[in-house]
C-alpha positions as CSV (number, residue, x, y, z in Angstrom):
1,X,2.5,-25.6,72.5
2,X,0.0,-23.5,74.6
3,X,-3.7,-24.1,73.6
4,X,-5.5,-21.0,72.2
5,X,-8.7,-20.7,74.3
6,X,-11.3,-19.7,72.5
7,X,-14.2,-17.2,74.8
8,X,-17.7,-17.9,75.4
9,X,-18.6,-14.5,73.3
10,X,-16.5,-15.5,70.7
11,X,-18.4,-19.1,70.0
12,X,-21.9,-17.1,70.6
13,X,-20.7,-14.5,68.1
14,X,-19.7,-17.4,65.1
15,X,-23.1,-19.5,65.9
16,X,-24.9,-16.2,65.4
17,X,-22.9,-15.8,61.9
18,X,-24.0,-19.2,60.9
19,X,-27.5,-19.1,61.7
20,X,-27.9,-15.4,60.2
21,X,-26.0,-17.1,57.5
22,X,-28.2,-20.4,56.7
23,X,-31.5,-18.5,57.6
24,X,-30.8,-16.4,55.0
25,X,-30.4,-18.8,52.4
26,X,-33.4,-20.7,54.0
27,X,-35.2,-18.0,53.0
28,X,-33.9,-17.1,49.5
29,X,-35.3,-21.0,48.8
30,X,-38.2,-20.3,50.6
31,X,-39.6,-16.9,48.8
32,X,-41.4,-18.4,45.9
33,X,-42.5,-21.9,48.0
34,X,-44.1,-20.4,51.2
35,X,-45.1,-17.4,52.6
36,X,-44.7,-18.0,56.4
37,X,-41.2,-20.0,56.4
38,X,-39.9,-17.3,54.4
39,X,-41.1,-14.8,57.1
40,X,-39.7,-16.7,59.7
41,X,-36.3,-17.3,57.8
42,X,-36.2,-13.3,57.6
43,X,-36.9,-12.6,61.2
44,X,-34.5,-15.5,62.3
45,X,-31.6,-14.0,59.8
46,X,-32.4,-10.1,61.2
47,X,-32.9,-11.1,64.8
48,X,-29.4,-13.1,64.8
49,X,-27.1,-10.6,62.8
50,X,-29.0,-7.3,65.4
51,X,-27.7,-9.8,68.2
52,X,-24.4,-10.7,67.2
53,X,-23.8,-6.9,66.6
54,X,-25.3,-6.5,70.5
55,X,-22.3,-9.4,71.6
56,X,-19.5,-8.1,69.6
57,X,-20.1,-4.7,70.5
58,X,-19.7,-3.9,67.1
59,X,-22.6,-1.9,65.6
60,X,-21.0,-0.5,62.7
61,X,-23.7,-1.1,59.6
62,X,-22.3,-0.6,55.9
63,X,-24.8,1.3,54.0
64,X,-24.2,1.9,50.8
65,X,-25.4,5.3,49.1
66,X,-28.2,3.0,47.5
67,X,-29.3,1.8,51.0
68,X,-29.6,5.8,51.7
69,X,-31.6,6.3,49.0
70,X,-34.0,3.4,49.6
71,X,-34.3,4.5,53.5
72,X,-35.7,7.5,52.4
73,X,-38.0,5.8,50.5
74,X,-39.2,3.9,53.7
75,X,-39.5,7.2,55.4
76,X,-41.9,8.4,52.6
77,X,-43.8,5.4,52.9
78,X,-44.4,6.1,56.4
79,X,-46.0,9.6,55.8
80,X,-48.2,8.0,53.7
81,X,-49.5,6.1,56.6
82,X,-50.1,8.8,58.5
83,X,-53.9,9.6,57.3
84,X,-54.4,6.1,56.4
85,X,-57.3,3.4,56.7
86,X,-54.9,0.5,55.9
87,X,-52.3,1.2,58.8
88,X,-48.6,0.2,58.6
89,X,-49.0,-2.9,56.6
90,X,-47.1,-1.0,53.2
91,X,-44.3,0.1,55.8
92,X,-43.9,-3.2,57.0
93,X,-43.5,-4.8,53.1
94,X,-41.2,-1.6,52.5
95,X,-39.1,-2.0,56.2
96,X,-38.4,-6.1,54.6
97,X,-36.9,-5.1,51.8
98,X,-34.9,-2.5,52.4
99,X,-33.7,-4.3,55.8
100,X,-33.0,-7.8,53.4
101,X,-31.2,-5.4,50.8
102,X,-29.1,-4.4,54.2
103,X,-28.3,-7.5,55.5
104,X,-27.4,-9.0,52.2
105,X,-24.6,-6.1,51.6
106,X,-23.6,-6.5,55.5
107,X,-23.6,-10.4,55.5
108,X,-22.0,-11.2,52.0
109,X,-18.2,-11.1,51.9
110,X,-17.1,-14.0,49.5
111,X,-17.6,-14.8,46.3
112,X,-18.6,-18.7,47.7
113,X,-21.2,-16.7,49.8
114,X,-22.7,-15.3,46.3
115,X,-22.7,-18.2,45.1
116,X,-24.6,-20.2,47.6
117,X,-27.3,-17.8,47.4
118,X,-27.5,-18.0,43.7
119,X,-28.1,-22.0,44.3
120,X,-30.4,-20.9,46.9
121,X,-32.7,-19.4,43.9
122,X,-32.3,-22.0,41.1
123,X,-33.1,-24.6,44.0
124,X,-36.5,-22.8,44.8
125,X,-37.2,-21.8,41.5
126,X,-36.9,-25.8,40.6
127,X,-39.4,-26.6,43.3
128,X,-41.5,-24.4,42.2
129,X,-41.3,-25.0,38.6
130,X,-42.0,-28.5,39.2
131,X,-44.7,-28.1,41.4
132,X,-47.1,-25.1,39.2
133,X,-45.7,-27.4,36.2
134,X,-47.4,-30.1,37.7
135,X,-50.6,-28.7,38.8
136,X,-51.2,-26.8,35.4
137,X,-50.5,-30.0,33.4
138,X,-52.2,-32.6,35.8
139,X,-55.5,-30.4,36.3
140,X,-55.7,-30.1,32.1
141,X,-55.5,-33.7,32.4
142,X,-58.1,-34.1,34.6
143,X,-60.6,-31.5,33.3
144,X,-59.9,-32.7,30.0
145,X,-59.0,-28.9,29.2
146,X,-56.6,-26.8,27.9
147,X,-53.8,-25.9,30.0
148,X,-54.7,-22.9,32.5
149,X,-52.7,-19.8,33.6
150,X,-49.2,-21.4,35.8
151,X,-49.3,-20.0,39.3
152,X,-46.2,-21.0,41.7
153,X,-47.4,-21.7,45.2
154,X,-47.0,-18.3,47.0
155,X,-45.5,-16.4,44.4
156,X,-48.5,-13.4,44.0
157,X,-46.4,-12.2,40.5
158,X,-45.1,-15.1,38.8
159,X,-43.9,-13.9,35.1
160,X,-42.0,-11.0,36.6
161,X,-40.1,-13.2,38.8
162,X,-39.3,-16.1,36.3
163,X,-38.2,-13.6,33.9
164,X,-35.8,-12.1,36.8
165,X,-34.6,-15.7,37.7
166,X,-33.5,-16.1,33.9
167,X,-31.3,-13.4,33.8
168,X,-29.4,-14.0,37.0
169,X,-29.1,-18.1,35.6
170,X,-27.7,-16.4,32.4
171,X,-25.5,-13.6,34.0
172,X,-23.6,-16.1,36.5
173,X,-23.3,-19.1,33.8
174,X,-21.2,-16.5,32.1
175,X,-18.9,-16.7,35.2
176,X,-18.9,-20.0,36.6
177,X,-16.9,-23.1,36.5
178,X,-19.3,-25.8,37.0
179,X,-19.2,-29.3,36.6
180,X,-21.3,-31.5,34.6
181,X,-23.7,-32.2,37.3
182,X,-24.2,-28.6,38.1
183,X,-24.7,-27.6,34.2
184,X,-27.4,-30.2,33.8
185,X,-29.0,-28.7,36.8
186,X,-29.1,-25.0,36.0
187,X,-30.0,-26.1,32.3
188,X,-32.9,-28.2,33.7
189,X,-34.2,-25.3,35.8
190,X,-33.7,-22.5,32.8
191,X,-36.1,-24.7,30.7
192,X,-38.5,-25.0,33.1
193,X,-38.9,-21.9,34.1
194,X,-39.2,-20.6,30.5
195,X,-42.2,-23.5,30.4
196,X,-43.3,-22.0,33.0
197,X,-43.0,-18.4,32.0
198,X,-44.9,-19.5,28.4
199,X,-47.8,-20.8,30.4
200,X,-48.1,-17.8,32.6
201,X,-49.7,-16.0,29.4
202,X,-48.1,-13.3,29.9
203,X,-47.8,-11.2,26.7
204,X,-45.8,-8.3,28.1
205,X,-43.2,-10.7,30.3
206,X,-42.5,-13.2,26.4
207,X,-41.2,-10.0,25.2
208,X,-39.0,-8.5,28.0
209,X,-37.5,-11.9,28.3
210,X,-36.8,-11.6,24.4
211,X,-35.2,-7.8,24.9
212,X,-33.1,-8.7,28.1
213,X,-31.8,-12.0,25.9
214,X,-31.1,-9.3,23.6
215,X,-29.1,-7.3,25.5
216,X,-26.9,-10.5,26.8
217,X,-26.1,-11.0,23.5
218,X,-24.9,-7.9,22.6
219,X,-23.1,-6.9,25.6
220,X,-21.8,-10.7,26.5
221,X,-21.9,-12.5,23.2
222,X,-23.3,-15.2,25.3
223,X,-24.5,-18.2,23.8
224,X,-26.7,-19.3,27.1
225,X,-28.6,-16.0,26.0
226,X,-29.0,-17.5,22.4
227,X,-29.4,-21.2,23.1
228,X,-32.7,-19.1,26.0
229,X,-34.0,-17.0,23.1
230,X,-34.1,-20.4,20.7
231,X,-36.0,-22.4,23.6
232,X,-38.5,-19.6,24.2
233,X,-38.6,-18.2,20.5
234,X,-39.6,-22.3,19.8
235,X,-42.1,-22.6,22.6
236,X,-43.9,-19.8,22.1
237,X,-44.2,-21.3,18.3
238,X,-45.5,-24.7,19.3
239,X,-48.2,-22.6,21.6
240,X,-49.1,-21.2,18.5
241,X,-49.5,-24.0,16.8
242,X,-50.9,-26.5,19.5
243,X,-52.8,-24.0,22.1
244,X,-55.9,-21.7,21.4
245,X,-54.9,-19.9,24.6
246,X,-51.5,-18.6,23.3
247,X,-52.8,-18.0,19.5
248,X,-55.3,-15.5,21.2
249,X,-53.5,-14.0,23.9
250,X,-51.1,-13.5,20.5
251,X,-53.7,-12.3,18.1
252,X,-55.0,-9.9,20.7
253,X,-51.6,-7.9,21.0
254,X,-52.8,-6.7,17.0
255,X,-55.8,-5.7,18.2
256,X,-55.0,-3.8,21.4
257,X,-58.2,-1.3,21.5
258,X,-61.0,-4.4,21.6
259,X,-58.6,-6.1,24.5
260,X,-60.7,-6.4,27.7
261,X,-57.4,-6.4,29.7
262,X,-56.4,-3.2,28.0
263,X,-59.4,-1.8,28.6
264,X,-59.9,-2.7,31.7
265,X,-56.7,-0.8,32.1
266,X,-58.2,2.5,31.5
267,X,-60.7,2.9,34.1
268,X,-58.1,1.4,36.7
269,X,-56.0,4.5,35.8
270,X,-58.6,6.8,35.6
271,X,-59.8,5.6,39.1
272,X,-55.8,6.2,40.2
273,X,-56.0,9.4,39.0
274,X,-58.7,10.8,41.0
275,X,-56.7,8.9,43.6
276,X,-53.9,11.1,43.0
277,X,-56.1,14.3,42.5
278,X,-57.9,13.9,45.7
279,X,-54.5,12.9,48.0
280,X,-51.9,14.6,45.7
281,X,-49.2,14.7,48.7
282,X,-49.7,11.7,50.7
283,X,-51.3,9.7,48.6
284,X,-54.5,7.0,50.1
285,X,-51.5,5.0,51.9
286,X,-49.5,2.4,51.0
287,X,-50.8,-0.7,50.6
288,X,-54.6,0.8,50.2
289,X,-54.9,0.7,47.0
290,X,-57.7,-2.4,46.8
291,X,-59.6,-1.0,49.8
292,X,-59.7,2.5,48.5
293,X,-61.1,1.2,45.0
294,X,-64.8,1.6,46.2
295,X,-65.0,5.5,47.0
296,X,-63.0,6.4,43.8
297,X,-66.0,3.9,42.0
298,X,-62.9,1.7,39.9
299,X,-65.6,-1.0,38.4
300,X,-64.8,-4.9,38.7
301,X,-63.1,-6.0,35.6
302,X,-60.6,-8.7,34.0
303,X,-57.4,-7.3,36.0
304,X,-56.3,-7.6,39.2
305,X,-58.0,-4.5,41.7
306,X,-55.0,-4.5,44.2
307,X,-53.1,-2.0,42.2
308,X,-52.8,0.4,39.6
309,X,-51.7,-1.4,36.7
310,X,-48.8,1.2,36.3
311,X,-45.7,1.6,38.7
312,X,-45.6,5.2,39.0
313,X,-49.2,5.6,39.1
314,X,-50.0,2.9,41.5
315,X,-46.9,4.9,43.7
316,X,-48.3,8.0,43.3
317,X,-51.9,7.2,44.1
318,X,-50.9,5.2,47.5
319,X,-47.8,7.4,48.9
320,X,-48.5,10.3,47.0
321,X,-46.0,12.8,45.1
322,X,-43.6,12.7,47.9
323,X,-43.6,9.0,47.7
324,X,-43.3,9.1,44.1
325,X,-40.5,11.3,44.2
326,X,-38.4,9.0,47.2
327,X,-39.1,5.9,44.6
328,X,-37.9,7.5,41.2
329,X,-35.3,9.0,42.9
330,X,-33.4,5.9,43.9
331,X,-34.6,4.3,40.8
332,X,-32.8,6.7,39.4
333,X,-29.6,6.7,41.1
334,X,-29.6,2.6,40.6
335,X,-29.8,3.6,36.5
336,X,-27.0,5.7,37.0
337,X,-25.0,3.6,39.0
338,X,-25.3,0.4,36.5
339,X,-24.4,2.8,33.9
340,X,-21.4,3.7,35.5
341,X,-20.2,0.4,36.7
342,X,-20.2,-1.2,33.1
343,X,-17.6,1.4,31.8
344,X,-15.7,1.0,35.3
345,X,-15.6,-2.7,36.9
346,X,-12.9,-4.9,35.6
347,X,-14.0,-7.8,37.8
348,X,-15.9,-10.5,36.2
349,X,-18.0,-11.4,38.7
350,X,-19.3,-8.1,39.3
351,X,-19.7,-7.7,35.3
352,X,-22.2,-11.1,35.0
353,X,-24.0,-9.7,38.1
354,X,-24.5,-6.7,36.7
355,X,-26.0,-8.0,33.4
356,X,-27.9,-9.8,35.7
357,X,-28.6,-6.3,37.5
358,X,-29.6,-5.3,34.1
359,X,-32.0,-8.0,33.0
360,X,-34.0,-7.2,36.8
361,X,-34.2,-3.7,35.9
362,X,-35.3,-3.6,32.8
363,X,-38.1,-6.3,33.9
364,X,-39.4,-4.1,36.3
365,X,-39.0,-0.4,34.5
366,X,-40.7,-2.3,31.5
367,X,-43.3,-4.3,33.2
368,X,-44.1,-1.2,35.5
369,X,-45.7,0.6,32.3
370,X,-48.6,-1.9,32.9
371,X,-48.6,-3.8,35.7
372,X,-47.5,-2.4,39.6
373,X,-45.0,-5.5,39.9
374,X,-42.8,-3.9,42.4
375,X,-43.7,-5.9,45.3
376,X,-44.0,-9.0,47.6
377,X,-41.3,-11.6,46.2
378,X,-39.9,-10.0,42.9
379,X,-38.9,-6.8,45.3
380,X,-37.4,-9.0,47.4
381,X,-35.5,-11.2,44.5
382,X,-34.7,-7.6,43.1
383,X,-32.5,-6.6,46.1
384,X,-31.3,-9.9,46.6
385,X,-29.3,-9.2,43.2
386,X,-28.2,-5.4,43.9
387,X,-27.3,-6.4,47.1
388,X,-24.9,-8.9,45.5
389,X,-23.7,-6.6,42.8
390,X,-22.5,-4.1,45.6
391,X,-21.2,-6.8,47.9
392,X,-19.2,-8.0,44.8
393,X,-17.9,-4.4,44.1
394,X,-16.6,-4.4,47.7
395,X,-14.5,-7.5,47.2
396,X,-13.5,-6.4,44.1
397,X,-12.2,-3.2,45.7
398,X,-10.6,-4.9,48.5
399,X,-8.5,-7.1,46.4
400,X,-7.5,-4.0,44.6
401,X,-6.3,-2.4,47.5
402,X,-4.6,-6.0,49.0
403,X,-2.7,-5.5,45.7
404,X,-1.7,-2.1,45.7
């Protein structure tokens, strides 16, 4: 039997597959643990898929008519830049996550691949779970204190993210045909990270979870979604009863007008504002929100100073109406498209990813009324998760047309 020799280009070309491959789940673990390993996971993942297309010959890049719609985004981002103090550092946050949303549609072409990076996110999640658990907890301990806001090693917006975590554990358990080992594992992580979530304090994320549970109810009947709402409906009642923290952060939500976050709120938007009316077009530039706070005279308060408190107004006030417009617009075509795709897709993997499309969504449309969360590790956990919903549309297609 003749040997089938296989060429040096051709063993360059699969090495470069598996190292795009594992860097890329090196860095899906990595996003809410470290900073710079996640950086370096990203550059190694690009770097190797740009070179294997350079070997191969093959530069053919699938962009789907989202990825259109976010690279024009980018584009807008860059105008904003143009008369900026703050230089390119918003274009390079924007350039990472529309290139990761790219690589992930590009890269992914099995459902085993999908898979791997959802382990990839429970695993890092776990980690740091255990690790902002266990700082929160031990430092009460020590102080002999009440337990403290939960922060998660680098992750700059943690309740955002948990809550996004949640509903991709919730949309794939729908799906998937684990073992006993595996159950335990994602069921130990899920509780966690709604202890986690409770001790963020986050008023605004305890009831998004609630309304995306909500919705997996309804539209899956899923009783992960019910046995999630019990755990969190139940640990949000023991904080009441056992934590002066969570009764006030509570008791404040009746009184919203005498809330120093809330009112705090106001003079951040009012300082956007004149933001917006000085720079309508460009905007300040992207990223310049904290260092542009000074001439528009936005006084120290309770609330974070690096952004607007408000999605659209913390857009329009760093990339300006044009920027605003680039953002809403493939905000809007997403909407669209998961409203489409749940009357169309009779694949069930792409139906549990899209509830788990879903449950990112409406965390950041409804968290983006007061907070700019859009950003840093939740925009990058957000892609992550369209980019698998298309990538499982394709497959689905394809088998479609194998049958056919």
């Amino acid at each position: 039997m003749e040997e089938v020799r296989v060429l040096p280009h051709e063993k360059i070309s699969g090495f470069l597959d598996q190292a795009t491959w594992w860097s890329l789940v090196a860095m899906i673990v990595a996003i809410p643990l470290a900073e710079t390993p996640k950086t370096i996971c990203f550059v190694s993942a690009l770097v190797c898929w740009l070179a294997r297309m350079v070997i191969t010959g093959d530069f053919r890049i699938k962009i789907p008519r989202l990825g259109w719609f976010l690279l024009a985004w980018l584009g807008a981002v860059f105008l904003s830049t143009l008369n900026s103090e703050c230089g390119i550092k918003g274009v390079r946050d924007v350039l990472m996550y529309v290139s990761f949303f790219l690589l992930i549609v590009n890269v992914v072409d099995s459902e085993r691949k999908i898979m791997q990076l959802f382990w990839a996110v429970v695993i890092g999640i776990g980690i740091g779970d255990v690790a902002g658990l266990w700082k929160t907890i031990s430092d009460a301990v020590r102080l002999h204190t009440e337990m403290g806001r939960l922060y998660i090693l680098s992750l700059g917006i943690v309740a955002p993210y948990l809550v996004m975590v949640l509903s991709l554990m919730m949309g794939v358990a729908c799906h998937a045909r684990w073992d006993k080992k595996e159950w335990f594992l994602v069921g130990f992580v899920a509780l966690l990270s709604i202890a986690a979530l409770i001790l963020t304090y986050t008023r605004s994320m305890w009831i998004i979870m609630l309304v995306v549970i909500f919705i997996f109810v309804v539209w899956q009947k899923s009783w992960w979604a019910a046995i999630a709402a019990a755990v969190l409906i139940a640990g949000l009642g023991l904080g009441l009863a056992t934590s002066s923290v969570i009764r006030d952060r509570a008791f404040e939500l009746t009184k919203l007008q005498h809330d120093a976050s809330f009112e705090s709120r106001f003079e951040v938007w009012s300082g956007a504002l004149a933001m917006v009316r000085d720079r309508p077009f460009l905007g300040v530039g992207a990223k310049c929100f904290m260092a542009s706070r000074g001439k528009y005279q936005i006084p120290d308060g309770p609330t974070d100073l690096s952004q607007a408190h408000n999605q659209a107004l913390n857009v329009v006030a760093e990339t300006g109406i044009i920027g605003l417009a680039a953002f809403l617009v493939w905000l809007g075509y997403y909407a669209v498209f998961l409203f489409k795709l749940a009357w169309s897709t009779r694949s069930n993997l792409v139906r549990v990813l899209w509830l788990s499309a879903i449950g990112s969504f409406v965390t950041i449309v409804s968290h983006g009324i007061v907070d700019a969360s859009f950003g840093a590790e939740v925009a990058l956990l957000f892609m992550l998760i369209a980019g698998c919903l298309i990538a499982a549309q394709n497959l689905g297609s394809s088998r479609e047309e194998r049958t056919i």
